[in-house]
MIBA-973949 format. One line per 3 residues: number of its first residue (from 1); for each residue x, y, z of N, C-alpha, C, O. Coordinates in Angstrom, 3 decimals. Layout:
NUM = X/Y/Z/X/Y/Z/X/Y/Z/X/Y/Z  ... .
END
This chain:
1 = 103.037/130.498/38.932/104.201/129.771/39.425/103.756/128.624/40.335/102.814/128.753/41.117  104.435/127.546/40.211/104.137/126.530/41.538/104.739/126.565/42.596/105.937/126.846/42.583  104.036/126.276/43.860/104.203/126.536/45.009/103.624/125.319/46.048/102.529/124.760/46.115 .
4 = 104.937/125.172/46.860/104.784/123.680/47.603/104.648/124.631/49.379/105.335/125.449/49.991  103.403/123.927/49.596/103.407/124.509/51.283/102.936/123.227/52.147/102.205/122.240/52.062  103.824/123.874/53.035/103.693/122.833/54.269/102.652/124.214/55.475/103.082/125.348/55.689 .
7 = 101.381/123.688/56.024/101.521/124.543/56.970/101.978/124.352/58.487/102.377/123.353/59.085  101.778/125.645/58.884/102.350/126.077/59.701/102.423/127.783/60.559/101.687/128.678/60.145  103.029/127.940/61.306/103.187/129.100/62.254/104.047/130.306/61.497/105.073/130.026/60.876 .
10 = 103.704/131.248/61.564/104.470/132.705/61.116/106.036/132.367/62.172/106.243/131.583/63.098  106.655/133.100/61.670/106.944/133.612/60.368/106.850/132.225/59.241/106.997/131.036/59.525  106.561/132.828/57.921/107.032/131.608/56.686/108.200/131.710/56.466/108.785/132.768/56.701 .
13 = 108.730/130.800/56.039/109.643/130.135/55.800/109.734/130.271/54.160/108.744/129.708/53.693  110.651/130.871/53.017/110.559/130.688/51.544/112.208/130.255/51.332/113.319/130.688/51.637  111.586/129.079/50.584/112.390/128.270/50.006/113.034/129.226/48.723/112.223/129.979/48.183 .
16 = 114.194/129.234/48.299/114.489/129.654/46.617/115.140/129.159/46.476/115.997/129.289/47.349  115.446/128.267/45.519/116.520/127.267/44.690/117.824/128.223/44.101/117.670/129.444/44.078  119.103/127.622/43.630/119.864/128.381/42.922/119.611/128.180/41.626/118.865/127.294/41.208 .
19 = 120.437/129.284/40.683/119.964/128.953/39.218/120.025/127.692/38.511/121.093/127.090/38.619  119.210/127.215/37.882/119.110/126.069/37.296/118.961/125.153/37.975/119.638/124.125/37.948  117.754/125.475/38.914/117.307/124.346/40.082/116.266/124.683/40.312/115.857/125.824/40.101 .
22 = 115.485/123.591/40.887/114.007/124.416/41.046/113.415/124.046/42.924/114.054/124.687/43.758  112.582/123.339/43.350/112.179/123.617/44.595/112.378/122.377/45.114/112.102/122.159/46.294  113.089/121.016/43.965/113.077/120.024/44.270/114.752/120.016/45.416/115.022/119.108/46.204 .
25 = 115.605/121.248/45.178/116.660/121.299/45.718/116.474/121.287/47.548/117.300/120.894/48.372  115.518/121.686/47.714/115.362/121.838/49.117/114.374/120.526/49.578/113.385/120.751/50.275  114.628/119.466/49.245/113.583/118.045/49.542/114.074/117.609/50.588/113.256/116.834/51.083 .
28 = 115.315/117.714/51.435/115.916/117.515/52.416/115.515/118.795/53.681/115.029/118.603/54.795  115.846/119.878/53.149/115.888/120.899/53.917/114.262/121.402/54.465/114.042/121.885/55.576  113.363/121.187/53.541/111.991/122.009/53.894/111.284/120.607/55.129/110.909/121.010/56.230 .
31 = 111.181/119.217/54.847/110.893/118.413/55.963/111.208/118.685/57.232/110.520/118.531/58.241  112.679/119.247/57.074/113.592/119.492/58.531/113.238/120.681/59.049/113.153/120.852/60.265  112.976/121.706/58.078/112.246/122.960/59.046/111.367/122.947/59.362/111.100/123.883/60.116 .
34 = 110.125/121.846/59.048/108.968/122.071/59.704/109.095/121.148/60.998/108.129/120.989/61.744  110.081/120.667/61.184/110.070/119.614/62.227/110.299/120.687/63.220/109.512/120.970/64.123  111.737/121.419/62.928/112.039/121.907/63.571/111.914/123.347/64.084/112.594/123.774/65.016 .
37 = 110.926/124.127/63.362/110.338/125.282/63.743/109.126/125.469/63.872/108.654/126.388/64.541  108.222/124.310/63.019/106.493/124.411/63.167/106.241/125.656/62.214/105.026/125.848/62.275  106.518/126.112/61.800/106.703/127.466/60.722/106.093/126.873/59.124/106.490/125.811/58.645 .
40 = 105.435/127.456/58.681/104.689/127.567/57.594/105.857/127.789/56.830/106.510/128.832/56.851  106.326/125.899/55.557/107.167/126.269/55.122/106.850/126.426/53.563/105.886/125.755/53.194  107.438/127.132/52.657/106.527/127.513/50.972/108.302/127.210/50.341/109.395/127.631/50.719 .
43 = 107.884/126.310/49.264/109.088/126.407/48.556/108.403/126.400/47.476/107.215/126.080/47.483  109.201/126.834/46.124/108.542/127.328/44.768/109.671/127.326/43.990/110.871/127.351/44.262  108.984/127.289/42.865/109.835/127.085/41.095/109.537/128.443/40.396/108.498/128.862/39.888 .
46 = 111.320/129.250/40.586/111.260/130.662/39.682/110.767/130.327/38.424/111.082/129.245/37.929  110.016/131.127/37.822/109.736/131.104/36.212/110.707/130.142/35.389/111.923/130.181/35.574  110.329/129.590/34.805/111.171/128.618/33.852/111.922/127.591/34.495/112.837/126.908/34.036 .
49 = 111.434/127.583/35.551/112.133/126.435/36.235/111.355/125.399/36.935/110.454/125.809/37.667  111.609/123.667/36.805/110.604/123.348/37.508/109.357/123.288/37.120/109.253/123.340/35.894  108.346/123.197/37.705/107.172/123.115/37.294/106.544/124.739/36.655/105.478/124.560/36.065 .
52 = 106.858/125.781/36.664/106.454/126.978/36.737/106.386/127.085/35.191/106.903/126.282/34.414  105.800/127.997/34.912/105.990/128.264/33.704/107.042/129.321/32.690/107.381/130.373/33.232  107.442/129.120/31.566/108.772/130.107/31.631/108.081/131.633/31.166/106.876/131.831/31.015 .
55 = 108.864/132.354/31.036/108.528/133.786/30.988/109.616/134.661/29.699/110.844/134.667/29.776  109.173/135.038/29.079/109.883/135.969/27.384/110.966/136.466/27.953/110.981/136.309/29.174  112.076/137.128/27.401/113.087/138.151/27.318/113.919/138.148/29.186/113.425/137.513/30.117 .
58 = 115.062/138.911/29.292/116.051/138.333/29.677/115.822/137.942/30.875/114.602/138.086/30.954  116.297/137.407/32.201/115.651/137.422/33.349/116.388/138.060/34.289/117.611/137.988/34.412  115.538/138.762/35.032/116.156/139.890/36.285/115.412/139.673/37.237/114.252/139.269/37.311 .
61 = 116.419/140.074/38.225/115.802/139.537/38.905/115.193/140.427/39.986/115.514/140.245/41.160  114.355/141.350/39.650/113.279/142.184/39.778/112.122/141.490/39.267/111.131/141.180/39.929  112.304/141.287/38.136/110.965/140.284/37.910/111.184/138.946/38.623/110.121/138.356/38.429 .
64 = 111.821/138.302/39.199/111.494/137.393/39.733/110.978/137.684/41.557/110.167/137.220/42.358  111.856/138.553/41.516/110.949/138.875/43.006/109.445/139.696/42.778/108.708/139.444/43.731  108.983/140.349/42.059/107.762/140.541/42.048/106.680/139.027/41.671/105.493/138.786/41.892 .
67 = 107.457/138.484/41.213/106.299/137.190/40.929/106.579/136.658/42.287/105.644/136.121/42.882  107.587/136.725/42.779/107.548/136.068/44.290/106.299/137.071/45.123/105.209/136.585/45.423  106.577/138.158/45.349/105.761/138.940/45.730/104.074/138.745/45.372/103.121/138.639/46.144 .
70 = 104.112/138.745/44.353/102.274/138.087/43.847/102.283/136.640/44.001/101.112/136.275/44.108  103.228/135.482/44.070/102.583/134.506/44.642/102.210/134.390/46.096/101.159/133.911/46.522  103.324/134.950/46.894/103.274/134.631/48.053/101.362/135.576/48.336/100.418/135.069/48.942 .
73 = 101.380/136.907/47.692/100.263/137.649/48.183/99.281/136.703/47.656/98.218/137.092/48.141  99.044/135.673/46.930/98.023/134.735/46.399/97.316/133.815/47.817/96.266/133.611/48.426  98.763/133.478/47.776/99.066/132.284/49.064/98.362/133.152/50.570/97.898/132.468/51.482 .
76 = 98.368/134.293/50.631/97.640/135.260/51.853/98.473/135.222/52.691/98.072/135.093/53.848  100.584/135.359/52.335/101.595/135.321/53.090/101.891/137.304/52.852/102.321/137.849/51.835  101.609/137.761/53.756/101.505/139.293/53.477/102.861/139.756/54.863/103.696/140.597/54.529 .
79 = 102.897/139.510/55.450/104.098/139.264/56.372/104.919/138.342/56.738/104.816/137.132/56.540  106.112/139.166/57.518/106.611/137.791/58.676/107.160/136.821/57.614/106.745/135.676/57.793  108.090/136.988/56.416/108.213/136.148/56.029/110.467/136.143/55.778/111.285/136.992/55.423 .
82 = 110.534/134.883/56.160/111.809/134.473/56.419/112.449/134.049/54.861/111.971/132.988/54.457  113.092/134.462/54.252/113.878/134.229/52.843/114.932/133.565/53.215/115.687/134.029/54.070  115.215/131.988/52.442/115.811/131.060/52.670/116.500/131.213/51.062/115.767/130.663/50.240 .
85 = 117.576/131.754/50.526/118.037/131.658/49.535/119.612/131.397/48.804/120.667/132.015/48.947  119.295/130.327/48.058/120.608/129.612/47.604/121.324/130.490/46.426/120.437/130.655/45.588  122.501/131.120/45.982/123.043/131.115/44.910/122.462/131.860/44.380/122.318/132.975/44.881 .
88 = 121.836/131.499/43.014/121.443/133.037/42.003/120.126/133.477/42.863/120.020/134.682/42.636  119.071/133.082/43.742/118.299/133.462/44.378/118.637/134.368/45.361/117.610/134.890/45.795  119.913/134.896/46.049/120.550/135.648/46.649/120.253/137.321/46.382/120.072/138.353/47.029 .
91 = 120.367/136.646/44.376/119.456/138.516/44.258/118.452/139.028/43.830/118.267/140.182/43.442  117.386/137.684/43.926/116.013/137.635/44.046/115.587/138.524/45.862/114.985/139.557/46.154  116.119/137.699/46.490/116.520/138.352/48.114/116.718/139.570/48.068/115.765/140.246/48.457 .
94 = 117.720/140.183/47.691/117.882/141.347/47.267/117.006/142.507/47.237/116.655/143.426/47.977  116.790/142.039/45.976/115.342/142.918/45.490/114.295/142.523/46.054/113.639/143.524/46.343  113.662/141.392/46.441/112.097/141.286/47.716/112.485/142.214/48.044/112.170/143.224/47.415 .
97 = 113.724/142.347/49.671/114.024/142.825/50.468/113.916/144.448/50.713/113.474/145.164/51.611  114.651/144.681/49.243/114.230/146.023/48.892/113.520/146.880/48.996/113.495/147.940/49.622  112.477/146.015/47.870/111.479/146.541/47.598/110.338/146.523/48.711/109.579/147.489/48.779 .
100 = 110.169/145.207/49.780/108.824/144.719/50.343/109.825/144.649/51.975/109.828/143.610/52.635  110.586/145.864/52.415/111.106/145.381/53.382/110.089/144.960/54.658/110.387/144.035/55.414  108.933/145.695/54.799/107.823/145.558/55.667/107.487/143.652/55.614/106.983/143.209/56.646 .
103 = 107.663/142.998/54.883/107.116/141.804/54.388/108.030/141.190/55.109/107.599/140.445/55.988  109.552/141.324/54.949/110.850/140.262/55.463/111.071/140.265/56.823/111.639/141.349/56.953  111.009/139.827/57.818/111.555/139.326/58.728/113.208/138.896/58.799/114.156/139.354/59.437 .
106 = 113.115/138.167/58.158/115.029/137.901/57.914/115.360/137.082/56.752/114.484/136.745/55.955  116.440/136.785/56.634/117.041/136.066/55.715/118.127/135.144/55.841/119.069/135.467/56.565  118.139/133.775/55.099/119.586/133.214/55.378/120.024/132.981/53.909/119.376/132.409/53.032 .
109 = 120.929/133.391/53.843/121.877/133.554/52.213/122.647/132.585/52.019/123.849/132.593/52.281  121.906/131.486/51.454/123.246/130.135/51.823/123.975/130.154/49.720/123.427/129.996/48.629  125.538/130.466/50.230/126.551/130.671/49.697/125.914/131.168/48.429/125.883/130.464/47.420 .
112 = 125.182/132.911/48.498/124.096/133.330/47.794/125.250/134.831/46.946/126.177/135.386/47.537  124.811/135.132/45.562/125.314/136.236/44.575/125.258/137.090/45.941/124.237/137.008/46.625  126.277/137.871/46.337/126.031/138.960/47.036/126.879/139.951/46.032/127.792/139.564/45.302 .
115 = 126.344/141.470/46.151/127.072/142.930/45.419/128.515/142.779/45.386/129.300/143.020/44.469  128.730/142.311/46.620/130.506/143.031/46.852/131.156/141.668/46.228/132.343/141.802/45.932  130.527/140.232/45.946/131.718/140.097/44.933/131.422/140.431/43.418/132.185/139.881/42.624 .
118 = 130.603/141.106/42.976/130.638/141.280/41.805/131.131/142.829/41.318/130.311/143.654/40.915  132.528/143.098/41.407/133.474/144.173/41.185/133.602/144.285/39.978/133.381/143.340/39.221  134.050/145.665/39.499/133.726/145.700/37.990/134.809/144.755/36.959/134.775/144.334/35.803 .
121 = 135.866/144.700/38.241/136.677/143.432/37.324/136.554/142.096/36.937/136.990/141.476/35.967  135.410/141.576/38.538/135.279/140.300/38.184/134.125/140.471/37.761/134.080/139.318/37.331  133.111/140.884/37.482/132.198/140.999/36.601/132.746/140.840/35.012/132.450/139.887/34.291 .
124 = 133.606/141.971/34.617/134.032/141.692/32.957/134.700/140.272/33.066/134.331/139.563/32.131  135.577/139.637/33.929/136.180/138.301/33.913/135.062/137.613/33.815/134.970/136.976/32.765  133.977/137.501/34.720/132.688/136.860/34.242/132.308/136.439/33.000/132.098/135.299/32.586 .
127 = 132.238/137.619/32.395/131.117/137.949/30.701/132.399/137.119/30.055/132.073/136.010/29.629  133.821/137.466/29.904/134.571/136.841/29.180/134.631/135.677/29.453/134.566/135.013/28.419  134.794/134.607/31.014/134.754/134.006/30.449/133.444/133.047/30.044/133.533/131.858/29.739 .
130 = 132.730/133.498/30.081/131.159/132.676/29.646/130.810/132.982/28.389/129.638/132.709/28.128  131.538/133.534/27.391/131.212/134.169/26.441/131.197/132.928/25.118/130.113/132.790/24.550  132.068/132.278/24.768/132.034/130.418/24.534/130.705/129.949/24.810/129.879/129.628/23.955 .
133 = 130.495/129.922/26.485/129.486/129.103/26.492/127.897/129.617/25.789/127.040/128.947/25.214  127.951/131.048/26.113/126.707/131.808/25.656/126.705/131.055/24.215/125.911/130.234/23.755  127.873/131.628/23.675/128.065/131.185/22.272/127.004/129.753/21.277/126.022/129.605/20.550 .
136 = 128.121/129.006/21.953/127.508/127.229/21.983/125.639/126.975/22.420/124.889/126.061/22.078  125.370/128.203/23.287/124.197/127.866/23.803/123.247/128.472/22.564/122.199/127.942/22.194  123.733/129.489/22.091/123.061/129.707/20.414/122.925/128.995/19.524/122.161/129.107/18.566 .
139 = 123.721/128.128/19.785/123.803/127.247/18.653/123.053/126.158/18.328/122.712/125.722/17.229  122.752/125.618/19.916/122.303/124.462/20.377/120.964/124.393/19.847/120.490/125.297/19.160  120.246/123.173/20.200/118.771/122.917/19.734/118.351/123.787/20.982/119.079/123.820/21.974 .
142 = 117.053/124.560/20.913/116.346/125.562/21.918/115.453/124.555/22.763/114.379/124.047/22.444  116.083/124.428/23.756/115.153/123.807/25.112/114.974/124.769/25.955/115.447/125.901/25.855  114.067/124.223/27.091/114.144/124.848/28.016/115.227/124.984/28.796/115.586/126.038/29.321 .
145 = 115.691/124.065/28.874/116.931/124.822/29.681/117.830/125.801/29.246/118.289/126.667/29.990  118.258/125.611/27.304/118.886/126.400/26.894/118.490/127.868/26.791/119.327/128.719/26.490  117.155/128.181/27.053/116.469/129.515/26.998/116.526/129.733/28.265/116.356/130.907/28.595 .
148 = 116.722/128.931/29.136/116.751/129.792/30.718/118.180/130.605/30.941/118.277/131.749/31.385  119.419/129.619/30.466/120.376/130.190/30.619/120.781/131.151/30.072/121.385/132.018/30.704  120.523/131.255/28.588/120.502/132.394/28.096/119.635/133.291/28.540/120.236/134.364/28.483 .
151 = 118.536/133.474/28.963/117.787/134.856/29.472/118.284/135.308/30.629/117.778/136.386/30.942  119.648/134.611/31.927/120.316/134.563/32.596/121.464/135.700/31.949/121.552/136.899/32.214  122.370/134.807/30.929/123.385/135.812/30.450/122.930/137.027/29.902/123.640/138.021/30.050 .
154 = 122.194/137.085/29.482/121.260/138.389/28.372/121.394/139.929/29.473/120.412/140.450/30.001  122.965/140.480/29.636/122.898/141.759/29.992/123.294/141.197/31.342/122.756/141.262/32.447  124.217/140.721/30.979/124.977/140.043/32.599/125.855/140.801/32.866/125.943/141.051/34.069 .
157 = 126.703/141.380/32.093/127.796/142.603/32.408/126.812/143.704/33.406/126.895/143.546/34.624  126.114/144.540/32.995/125.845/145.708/32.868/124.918/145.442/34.553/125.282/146.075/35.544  123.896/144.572/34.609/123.085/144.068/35.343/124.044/143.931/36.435/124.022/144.943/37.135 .
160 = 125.157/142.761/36.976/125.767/142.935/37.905/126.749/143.874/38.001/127.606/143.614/38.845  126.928/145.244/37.174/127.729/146.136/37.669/126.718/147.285/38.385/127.116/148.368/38.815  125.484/146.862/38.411/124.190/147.858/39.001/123.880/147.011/40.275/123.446/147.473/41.330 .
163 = 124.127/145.886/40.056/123.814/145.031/41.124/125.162/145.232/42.670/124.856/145.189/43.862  126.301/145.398/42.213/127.321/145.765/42.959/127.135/146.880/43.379/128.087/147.116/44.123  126.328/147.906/43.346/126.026/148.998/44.206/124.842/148.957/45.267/124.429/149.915/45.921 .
166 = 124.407/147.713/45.296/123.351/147.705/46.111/123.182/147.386/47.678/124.209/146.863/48.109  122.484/147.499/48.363/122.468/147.573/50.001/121.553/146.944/50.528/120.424/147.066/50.053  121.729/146.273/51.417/120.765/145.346/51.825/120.447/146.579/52.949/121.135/147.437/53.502 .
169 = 118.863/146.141/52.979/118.077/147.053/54.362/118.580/146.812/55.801/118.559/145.652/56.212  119.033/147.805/56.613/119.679/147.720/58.005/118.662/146.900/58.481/119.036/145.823/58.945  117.300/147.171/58.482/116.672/146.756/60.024/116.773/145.165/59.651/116.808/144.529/60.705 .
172 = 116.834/144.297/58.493/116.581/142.741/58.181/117.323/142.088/58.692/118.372/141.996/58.055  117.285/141.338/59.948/118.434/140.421/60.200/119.268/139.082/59.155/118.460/138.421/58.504  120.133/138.852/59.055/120.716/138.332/58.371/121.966/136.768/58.557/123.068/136.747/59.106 .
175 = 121.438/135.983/58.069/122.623/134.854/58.638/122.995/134.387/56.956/122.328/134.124/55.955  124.260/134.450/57.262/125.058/134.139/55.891/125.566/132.712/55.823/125.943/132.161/56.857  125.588/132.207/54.874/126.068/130.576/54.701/127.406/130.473/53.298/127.364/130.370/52.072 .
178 = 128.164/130.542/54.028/129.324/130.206/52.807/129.431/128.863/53.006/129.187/128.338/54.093  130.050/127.804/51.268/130.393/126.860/51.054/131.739/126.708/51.912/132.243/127.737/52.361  132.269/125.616/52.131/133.822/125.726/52.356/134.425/125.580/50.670/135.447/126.201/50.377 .
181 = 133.828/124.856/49.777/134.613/125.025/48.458/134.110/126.115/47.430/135.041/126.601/46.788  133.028/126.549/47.162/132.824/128.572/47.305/132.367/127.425/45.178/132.559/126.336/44.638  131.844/128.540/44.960/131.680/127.968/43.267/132.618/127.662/42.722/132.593/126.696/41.959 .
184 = 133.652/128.321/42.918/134.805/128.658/42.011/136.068/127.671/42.364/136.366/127.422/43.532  136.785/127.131/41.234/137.576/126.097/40.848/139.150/127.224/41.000/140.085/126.625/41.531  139.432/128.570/40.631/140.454/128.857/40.800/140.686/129.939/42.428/139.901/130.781/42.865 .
187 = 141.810/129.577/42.912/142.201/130.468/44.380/141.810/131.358/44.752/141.365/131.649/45.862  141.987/132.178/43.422/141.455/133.576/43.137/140.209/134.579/43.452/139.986/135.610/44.087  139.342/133.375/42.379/137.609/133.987/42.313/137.398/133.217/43.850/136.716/133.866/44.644 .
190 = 137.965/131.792/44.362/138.069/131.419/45.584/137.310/132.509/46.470/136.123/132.700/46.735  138.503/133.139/46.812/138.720/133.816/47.702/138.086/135.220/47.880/137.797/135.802/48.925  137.957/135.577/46.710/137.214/136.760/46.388/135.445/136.647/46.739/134.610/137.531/46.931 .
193 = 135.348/135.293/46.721/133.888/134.419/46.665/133.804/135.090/48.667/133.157/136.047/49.093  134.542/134.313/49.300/134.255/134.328/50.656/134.672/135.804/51.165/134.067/136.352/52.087  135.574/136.300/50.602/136.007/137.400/51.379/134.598/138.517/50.586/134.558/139.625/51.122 .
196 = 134.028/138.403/49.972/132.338/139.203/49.719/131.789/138.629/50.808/131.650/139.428/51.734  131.400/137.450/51.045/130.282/136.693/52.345/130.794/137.516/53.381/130.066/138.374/53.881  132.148/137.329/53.821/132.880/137.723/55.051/132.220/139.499/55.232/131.479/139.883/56.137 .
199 = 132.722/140.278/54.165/132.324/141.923/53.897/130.943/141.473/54.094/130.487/141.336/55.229  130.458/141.307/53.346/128.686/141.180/53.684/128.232/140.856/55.062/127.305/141.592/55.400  128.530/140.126/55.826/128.212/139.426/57.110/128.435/140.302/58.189/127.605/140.490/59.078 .
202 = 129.985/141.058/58.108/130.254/141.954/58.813/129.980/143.314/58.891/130.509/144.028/59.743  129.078/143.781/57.945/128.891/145.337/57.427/127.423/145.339/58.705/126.970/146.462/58.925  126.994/144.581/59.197/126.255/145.174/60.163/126.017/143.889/61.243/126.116/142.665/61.155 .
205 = 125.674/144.777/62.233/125.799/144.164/63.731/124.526/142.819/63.831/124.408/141.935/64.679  123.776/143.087/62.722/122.667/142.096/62.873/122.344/141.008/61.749/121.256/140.763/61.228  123.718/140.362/61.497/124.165/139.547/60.589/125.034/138.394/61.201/125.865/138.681/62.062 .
208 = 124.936/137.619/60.952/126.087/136.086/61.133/126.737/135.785/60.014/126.264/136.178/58.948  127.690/135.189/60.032/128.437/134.411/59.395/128.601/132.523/59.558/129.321/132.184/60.498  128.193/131.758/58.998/128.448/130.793/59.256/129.318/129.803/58.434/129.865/130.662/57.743 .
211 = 129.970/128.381/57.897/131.260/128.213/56.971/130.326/126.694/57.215/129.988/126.300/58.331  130.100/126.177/56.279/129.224/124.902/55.677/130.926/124.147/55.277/131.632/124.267/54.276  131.120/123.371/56.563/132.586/122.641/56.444/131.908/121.174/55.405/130.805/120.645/55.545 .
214 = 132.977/120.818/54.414/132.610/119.206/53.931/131.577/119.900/52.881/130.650/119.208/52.459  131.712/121.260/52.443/130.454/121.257/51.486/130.903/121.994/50.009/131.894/122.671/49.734  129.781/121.579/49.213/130.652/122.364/47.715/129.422/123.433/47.829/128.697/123.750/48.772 .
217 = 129.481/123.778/46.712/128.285/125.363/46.368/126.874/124.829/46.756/125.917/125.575/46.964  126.840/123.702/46.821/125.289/123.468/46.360/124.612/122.732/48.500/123.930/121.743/48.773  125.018/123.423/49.120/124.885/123.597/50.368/123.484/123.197/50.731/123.290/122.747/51.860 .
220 = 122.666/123.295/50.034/121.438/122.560/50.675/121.499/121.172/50.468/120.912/120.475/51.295  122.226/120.494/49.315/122.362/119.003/49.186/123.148/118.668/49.995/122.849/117.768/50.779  124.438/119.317/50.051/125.768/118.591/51.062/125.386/118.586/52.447/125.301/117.540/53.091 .
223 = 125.122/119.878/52.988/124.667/120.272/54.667/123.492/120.991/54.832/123.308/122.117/55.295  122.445/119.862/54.216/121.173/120.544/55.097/121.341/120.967/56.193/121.302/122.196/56.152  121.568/120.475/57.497/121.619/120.263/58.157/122.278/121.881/58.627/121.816/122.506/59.582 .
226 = 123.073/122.237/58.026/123.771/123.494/58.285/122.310/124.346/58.163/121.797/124.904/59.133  121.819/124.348/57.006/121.131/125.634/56.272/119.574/125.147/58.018/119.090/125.919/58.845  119.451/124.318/57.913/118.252/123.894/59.207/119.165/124.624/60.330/119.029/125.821/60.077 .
229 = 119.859/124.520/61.227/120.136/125.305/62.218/120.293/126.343/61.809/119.172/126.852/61.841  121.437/127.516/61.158/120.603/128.703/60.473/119.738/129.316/60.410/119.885/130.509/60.676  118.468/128.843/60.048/117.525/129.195/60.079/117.064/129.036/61.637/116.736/130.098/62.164 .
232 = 117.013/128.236/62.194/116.478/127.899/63.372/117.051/129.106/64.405/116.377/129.535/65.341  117.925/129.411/64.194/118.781/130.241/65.188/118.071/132.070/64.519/117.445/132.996/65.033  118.402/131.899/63.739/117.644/133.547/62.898/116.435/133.282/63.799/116.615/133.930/64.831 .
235 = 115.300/132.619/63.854/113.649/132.843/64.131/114.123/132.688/65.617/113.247/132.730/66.480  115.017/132.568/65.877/115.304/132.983/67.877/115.510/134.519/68.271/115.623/135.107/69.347  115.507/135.004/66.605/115.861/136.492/66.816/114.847/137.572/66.540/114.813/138.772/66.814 .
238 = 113.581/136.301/65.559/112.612/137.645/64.844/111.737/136.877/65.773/110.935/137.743/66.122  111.395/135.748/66.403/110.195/135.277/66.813/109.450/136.492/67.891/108.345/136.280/68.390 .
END
C-alpha cells in the first residue's frame, strides 16, 4: 500500500480517506496537523484506491484494517497511534480498534459509517436502493473504479447487519464529527444519519460530539479546519 509521512512526535496521526477517495482527500488537513501538533502525520491509499494496489474478491473491512495494521507495523508505528477517519473508513476504525486496541490511542470519526445507523431496516433500504446501481455497474466497461465499488456492494446487506452489532472499545477516547448536511438527500435517512453520531458520541463519557456547520459529507474538503481542532483537542487528552 502507499503511504505518505510527514515526521514527527507520537502519538501518529492516520489519515483514512472515505470510500472512493484516496489520501489525496486530506491535502488540506495533514499540512495543518503537523503545524499544529508536531505529531508524526501518515496518510495512505486503502487497497484499490489511489496509488495502492487493488486486491481480489469483496472488500471488508477487516481486511482493510489488517493491511493498515501491516503497513503501519512496516512503517515501525507499533503504538500511540491516533485514527483520523472519514466515512466508509469509520469501519476500517472499527475493526483496527478492535482488534489492535493496545495500538489506538484515540480516534476522530469525521461524519464516519457508525453500527447504530445501520438498523436492519435501513440497511435492507440500503441494498434496495443501490440495487440499479450495482446493476449498471455490471454492465459497465470494468475499471478500476467499477471493481472497487462493486467489491464494496458484494455482501452489503448481511456485512452491515453484523456490523450493527458492534462496540467500540471503552478505554479509546473518541471525538465525533458530523456533517451539518449528513450524506443523505432525504429528512429521513437525514436524521437517522445524526441521531447514530449523537447515540454514538453519547454512549460513553469519553467521547465528544462536534457539528461541522457550512459542511456537506465530505468534511475534510469543506472544514478542515474543523477535523484540525478535533484532533488537536483529542491529543490534549491522550498526550
Amino acid at each position: 500500500m502507499a503511504f505518505s509521512v510527514t515526521p514527527g512526535r507520537l502519538p501518529a496521526i492516520v489519515l483514512d480517506a472515505g470510500g472512493g477517495m484516496d489520501s489525496s482527500e486530506w491535502g488540506t488537513v495533514a499540512p495543518d496537523l503537523a503545524a499544529r501538533t508536531g505529531s508524526e502525520i501518515i496518510a495512505y491509499d486503502r487497497s484499490g484506491e489511489g496509488k495502492s494496489d487493488e486486491s481480489p474478491g469483496p472488500w471488508r473491512a477487516d481486511n482493510a484494517a489488517a493491511d493498515l495494521a501491516a503497513g503501519l507495523m512496516r512503517l515501525g508505528v507499533t503504538k500511540n497511534v491516533v485514527l483520523v477517519s472519514h466515512s466508509l473508513a469509520g469501519e476500517v476504525a472499527f475493526s483496527f480498534a478492535r482488534s489492535h486496541p493496545d495500538r489506538v490511542a484515540g480516534a476522530v470519526l469525521v461524519d464516519a459509517n457508525l453500527p447504530q445507523f445501520f438498523t436492519p431496516s435501513e440497511t435492507a433500504k440500503l441494498v434496495a436502493l443501490n440495487e440499479k446501481q450495482v446493476e449498471d455497474l455490471k454492465k459497465a466497461p470494468s475499471t478500476r473504479q467499477t471493481r472497487q465499488l462493486l467489491a464494496q456492494a458484494d455482501g452489503y446487506g448481511p456485512v452491515h447487519e453484523a456490523y450493527h452489532k458492534l462496540t467500540w472499545p471503552s478505554g479509546i477516547p473518541v471525538a465525533v464529527i458530523v456533517s451539518a448536511e449528513t450524506p443523505f438527500p432525504t429528512p429521513e435517512d437525514a436524521q437517522l444519519w445524526r441521531q447514530a453520531q449523537q447515540d454514538f458520541a453519547h454512549a460513553a463519557p469519553n467521547r465528544t460530539l462536534v457539528t461541522a456547520e457550512h459542511s456537506s459529507h465530505d468534511v475534510p474538503l469543506d472544514r478542515p479546519d474543523v477535523v484540525g481542532t478535533a484532533v488537536e483537542n483529542l491529543l490534549k487528552q491522550v498526550r
